[in-house]
C-alpha atoms as one frame of an Amber mdcrd trajectory, in Angstrom:
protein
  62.493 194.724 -90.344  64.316 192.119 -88.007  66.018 189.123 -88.985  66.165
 185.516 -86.911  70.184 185.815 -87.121  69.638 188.621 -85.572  67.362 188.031
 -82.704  68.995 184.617 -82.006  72.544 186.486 -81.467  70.948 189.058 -79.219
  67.785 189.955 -79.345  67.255 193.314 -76.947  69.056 195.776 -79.529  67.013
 194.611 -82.134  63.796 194.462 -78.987  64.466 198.369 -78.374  64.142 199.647
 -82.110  61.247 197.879 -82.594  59.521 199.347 -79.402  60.720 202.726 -81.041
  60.032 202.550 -84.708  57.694 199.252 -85.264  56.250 197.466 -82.181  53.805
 195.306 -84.049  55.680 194.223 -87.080  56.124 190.743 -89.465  59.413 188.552
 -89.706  58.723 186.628 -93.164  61.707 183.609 -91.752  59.370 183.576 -88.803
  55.948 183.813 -90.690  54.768 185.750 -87.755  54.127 189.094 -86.340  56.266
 190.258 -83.988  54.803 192.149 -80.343  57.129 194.018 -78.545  55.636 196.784
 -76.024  54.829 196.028 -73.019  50.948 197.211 -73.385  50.498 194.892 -76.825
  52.321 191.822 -75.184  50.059 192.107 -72.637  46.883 192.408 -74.563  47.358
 189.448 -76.391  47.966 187.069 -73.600  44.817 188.675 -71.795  42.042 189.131
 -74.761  41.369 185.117 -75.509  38.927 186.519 -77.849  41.006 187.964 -80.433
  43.941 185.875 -79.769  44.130 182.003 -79.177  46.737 179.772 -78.064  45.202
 176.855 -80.228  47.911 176.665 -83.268  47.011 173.670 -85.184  49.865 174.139
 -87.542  52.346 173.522 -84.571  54.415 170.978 -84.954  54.489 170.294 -81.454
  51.236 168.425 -81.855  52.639 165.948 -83.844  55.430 165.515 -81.516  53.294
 165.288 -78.225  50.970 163.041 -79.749  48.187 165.312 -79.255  47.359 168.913
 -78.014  49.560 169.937 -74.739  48.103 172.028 -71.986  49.842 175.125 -73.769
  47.468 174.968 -76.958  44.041 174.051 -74.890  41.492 176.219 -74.569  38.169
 176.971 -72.573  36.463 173.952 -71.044  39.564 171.280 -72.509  42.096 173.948
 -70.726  40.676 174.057 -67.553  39.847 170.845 -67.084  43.399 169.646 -66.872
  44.710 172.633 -65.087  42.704 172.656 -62.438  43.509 168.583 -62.030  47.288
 169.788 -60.625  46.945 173.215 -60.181  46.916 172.464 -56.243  50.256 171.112
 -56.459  51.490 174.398 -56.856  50.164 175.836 -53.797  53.134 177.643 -52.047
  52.447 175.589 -48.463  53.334 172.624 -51.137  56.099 174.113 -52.788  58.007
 175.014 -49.328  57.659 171.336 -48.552  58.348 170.183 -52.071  62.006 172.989
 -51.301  62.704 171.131 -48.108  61.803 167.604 -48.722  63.096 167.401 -52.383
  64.762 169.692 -54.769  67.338 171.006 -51.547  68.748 166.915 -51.116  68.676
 166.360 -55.089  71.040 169.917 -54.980  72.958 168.668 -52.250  73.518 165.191
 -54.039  74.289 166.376 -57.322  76.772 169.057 -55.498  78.920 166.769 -53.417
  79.459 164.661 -56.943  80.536 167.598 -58.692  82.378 169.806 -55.923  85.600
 167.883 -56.089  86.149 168.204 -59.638  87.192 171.854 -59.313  85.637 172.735
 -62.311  82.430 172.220 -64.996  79.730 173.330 -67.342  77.721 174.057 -64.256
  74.399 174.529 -67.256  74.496 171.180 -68.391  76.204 169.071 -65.524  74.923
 170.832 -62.378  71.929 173.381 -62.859  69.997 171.185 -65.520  70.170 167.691
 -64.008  69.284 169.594 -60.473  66.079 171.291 -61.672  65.411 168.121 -63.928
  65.619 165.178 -61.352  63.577 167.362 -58.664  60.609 168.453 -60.776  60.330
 165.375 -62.362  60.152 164.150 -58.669  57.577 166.406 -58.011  55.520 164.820
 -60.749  56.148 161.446 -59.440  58.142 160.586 -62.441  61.151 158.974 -60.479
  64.846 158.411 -62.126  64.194 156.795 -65.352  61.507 159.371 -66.001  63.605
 162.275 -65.115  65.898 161.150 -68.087  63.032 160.988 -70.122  61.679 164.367
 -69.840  64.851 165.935 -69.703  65.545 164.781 -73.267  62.025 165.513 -74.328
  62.521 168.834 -73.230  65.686 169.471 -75.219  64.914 168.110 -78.168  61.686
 170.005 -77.857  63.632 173.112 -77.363  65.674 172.196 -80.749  62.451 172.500
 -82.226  60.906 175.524 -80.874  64.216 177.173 -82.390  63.887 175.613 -85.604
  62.755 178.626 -87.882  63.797 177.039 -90.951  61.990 173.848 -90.031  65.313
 172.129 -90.767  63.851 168.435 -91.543  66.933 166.710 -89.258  65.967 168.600
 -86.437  62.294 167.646 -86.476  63.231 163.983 -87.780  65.374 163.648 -84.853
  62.959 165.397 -82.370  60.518 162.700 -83.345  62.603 159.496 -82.658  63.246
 160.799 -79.002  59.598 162.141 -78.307  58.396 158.357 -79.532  60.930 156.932
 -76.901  58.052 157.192 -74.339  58.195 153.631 -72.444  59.113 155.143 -68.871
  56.542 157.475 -68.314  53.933 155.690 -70.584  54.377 152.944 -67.929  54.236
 155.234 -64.992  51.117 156.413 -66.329  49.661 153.223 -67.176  50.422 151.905
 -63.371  49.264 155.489 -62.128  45.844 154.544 -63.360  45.128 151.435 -61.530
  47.037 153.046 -58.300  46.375 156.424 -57.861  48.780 157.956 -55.455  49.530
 161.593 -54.301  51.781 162.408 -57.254  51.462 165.357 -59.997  50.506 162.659
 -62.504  48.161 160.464 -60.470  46.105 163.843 -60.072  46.365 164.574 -63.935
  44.629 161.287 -64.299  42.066 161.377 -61.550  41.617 164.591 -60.080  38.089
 165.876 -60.018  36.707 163.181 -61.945  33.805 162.725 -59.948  33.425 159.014
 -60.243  34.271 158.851 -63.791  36.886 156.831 -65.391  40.473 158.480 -65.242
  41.455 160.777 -68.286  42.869 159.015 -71.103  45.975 159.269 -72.406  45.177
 161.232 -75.153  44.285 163.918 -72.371  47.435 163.152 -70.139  50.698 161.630
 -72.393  50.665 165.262 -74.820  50.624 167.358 -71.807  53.466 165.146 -69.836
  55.411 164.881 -73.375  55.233 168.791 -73.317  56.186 169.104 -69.407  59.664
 168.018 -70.665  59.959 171.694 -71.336  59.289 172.553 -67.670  61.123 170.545
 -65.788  64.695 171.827 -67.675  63.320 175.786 -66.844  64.468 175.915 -64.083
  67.758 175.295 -64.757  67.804 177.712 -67.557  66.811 180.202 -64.946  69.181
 179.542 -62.636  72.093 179.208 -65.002  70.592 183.062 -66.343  70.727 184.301
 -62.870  74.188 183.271 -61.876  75.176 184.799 -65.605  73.363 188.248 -63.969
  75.334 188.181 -60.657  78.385 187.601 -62.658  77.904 190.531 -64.374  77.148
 192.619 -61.476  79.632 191.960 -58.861  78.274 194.166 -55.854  75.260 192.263
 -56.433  77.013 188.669 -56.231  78.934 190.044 -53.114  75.504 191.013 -51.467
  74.216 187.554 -52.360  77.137 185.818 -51.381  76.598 187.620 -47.844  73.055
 187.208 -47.744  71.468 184.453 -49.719  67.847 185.728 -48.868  68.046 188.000
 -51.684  68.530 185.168 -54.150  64.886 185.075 -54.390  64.999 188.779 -55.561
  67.741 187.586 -58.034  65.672 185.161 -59.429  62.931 187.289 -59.888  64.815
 190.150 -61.424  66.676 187.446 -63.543  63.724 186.433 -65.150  62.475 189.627
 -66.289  66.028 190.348 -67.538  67.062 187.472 -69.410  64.274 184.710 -68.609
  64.805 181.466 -70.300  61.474 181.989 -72.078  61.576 185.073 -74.891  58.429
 184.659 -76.407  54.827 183.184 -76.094  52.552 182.331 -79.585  49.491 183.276
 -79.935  47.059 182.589 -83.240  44.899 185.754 -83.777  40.730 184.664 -84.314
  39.963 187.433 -86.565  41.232 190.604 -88.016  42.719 192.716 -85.678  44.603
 195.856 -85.549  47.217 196.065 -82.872  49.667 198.758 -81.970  48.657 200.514
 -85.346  48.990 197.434 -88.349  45.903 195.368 -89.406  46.705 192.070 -88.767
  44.594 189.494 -90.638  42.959 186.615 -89.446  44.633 183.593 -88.343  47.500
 184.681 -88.253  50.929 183.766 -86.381  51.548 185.883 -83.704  54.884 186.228
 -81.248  54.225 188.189 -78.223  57.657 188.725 -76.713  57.952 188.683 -73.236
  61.523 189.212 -73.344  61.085 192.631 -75.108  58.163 193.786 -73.012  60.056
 192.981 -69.749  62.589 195.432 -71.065  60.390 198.224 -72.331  61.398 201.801
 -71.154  57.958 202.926 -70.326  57.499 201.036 -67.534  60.684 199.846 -65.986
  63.498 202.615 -64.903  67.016 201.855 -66.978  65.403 198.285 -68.225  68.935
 196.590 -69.459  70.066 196.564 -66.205  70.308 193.442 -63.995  69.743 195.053
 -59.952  68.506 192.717 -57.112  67.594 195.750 -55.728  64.938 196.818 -58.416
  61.377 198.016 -56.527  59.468 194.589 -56.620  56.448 194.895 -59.640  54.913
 192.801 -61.649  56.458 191.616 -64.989  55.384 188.728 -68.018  58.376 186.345
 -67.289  55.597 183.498 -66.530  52.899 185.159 -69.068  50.179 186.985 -67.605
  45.819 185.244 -68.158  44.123 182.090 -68.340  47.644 180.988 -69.481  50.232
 182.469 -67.266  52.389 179.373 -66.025  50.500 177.387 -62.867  54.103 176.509
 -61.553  55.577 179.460 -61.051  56.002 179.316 -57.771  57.910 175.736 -58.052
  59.951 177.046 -60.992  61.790 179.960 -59.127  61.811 177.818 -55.735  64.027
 175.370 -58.227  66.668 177.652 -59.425  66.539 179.359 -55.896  66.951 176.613
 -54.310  69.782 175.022 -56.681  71.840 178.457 -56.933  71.874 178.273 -52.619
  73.424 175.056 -53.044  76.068 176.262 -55.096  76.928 178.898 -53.224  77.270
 176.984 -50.330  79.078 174.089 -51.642  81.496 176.185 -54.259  81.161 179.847
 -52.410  84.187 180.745 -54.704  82.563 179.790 -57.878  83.583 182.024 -61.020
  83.795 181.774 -64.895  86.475 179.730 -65.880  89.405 181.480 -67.395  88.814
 182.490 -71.095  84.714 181.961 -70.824  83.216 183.280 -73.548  79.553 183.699
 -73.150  77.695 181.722 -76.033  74.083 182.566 -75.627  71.934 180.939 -78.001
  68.064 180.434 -79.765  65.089 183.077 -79.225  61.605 181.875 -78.721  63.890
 180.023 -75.632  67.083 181.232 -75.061  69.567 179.759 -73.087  72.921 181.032
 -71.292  74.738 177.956 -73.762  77.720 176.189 -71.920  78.360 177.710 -68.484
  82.300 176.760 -67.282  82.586 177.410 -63.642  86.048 176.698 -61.566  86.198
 176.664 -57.744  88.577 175.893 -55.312  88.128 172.637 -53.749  89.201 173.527
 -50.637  87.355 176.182 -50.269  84.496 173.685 -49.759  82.063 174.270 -47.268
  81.293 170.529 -45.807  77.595 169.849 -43.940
């Protein structure tokens, strides 16, 4: 038995007895059965037979306005993937790197360098990874506010366990503040241009009329989530080198291997724990009988940890032999951005370490980790000396 208190204070104890004792097993605060080896996680993001992402009792849907791209399935599902799923190509994300997310760093840097110190998760790596993907999209400004707020009120949510009423209440006022990007889409429609959303709405139509917005606003709404991961990546991956510091003093003198940090920073502490899943029938998984429809939480987190497959798993190294782990899922529903997302926080943790190279936790940081389903780093103080600066 595991409790949410306990999982939301820190969850890889708790991860490593299940594995042990009880790798398939139910949290009643949850309502859901808990996966935690590696082999089960994987086999119920991979068998879309016996397990569905389709949760109609989500109250996401309500929130969105309609199903997001995360609960689709089959024909719906691929439809809209494959509408943007170009725009991840990695010839596109080096551009998008260069062009973009590198100048928004840079801008958002110079601002903040000569204040000597800040929350570098909310006032630096957040509004970074924010601003640029929502440029990617074609969003602009005024919808980069947007879906940043979307996507933290939308993280309030999936934390709410208790389905506190104030946090959905106020998760509903922001979601219905919609006018940017509902007018974005709206001019998108009679101008198609080369943006994320002009595909959503035309690609591979084939002379039909553009998808409607019951297709498009949910899964935009929903993207609010996406555009913040970044950041909570990067902000995780700085917390890693902190707490390794050969490893920061290798990056510091080589910032090619902050790719490799990245990486290895989302299979240690990635920003997202755990992935639902609604099971289509009975089923009996890592020894229980689980019935049908039923609540599942496949945690990523956990399996990216287990002991039978990665050598001393609790350990943040760089250095790790490269292999394949679920920090963006794994199937028909492994995250189509990947590439983007890590390019992000790569790309906004070089910045920082060229514009602050002497960045370090601010006197008397306590770290304050918090939530499960998405965890996040919680406030990151940083000092640096200003003169230290490097200038371009």
């Amino acid at each position: 038995m595991v409790t949410i208190r306990e999982l939301e204070t820190d969850p890889y104890p708790a991860y490593a007895r299940l594995r042990r004792d009880e790798p398939v097993g139910w949290v009643p605060e949850a309502r859901q059965w808990l996966v935690t080896r590696w082999s089960d996680v994987r086999t119920v993001l991979t068998d879309t037979e016996r397990f569905t992402t389709d949760q109609p009792s989500s109250p996401l849907h309500a929130l969105c306005g309609g199903a997001p791209m995360l609960f689709r399935e089959g024909p719906s599902h691929r439809d809209v993937r494959e509408a943007f799923r170009h725009d991840y190509d990695p010839h596109r994300v080096t551009d998008y790197v260069d062009t973009t997310a590198r100048p928004i760093a840079h801008r958002v840097a110079d601002d903040l360098a000569p204040t000597g110190g800040a929350d570098l998760a909310a006032d630096y790596f957040e509004p970074v990874t924010a601003i640029a993907m929502a440029a990617h999209l074609g969003a602009g400004p005024e919808g980069a506010d947007e879906l940043r707020r979307w996507g933290q009120v939308l993280t309030d949510v999936a934390n709410n366990f208790g389905r506190d009423p104030a946090v959905d209440a106020r998760a509903a006022g922001v979601m219905a503040d919609d006018a940017a990007v509902t007018a974005l889409v709206g001019r998108l429609r009679e101008h198609p241009d080369r943006s994320v959303i002009s595909h959503l709405l035309h690609a591979n139509r084939r002379g039909r009329d553009a998808r409607p917005d019951a297709d498009v606003l949910p899964v935009l709404k929903h993207l609010g989530l996406s555009v913040i991961e970044p950041g909570w990546l990067a902000a995780w991956t700085l917390v890693a080198l902190w707490s390794e510091p050969d490893q920061l003093a290798a990056v510091r003198a080589d910032r090619a291997l902050l790719g490799a940090a990245v990486y290895e920073a989302l299979r240690w502490s990635g920003p997202v724990g755990v992935l639902g899943r609604r099971t289509t029938r009975d089923v009996t998984l890592g020894g229980r009988d689980i019935p049908a429809d039923s609540q599942i939480a496949a945690a990523i987190a956990s399996a990216n940890r287990d002991e039978d497959e990665f050598t001393d798993p609790d350990r943040f190294d760089l250095h790790r032999d490269v292999r394949t782990h679920l920090g963006f899922g794994v199937g028909p529903h492994g995250c189509p951005a990947h590439p983007l997302v890590t390019a992000a926080a790569r790309t906004a943790l070089d910045v920082l370490l060229e514009r602050m190279p002497n960045v370090r936790p601010a006197p008397g940081t306590r770290a304050a980790p918090r939530g499960w389903k998405l965890r996040l780093t919680g406030p990151l103080h940083a000092v640096w000396d200003v003169a230290a600066r490097k200038v371009s």
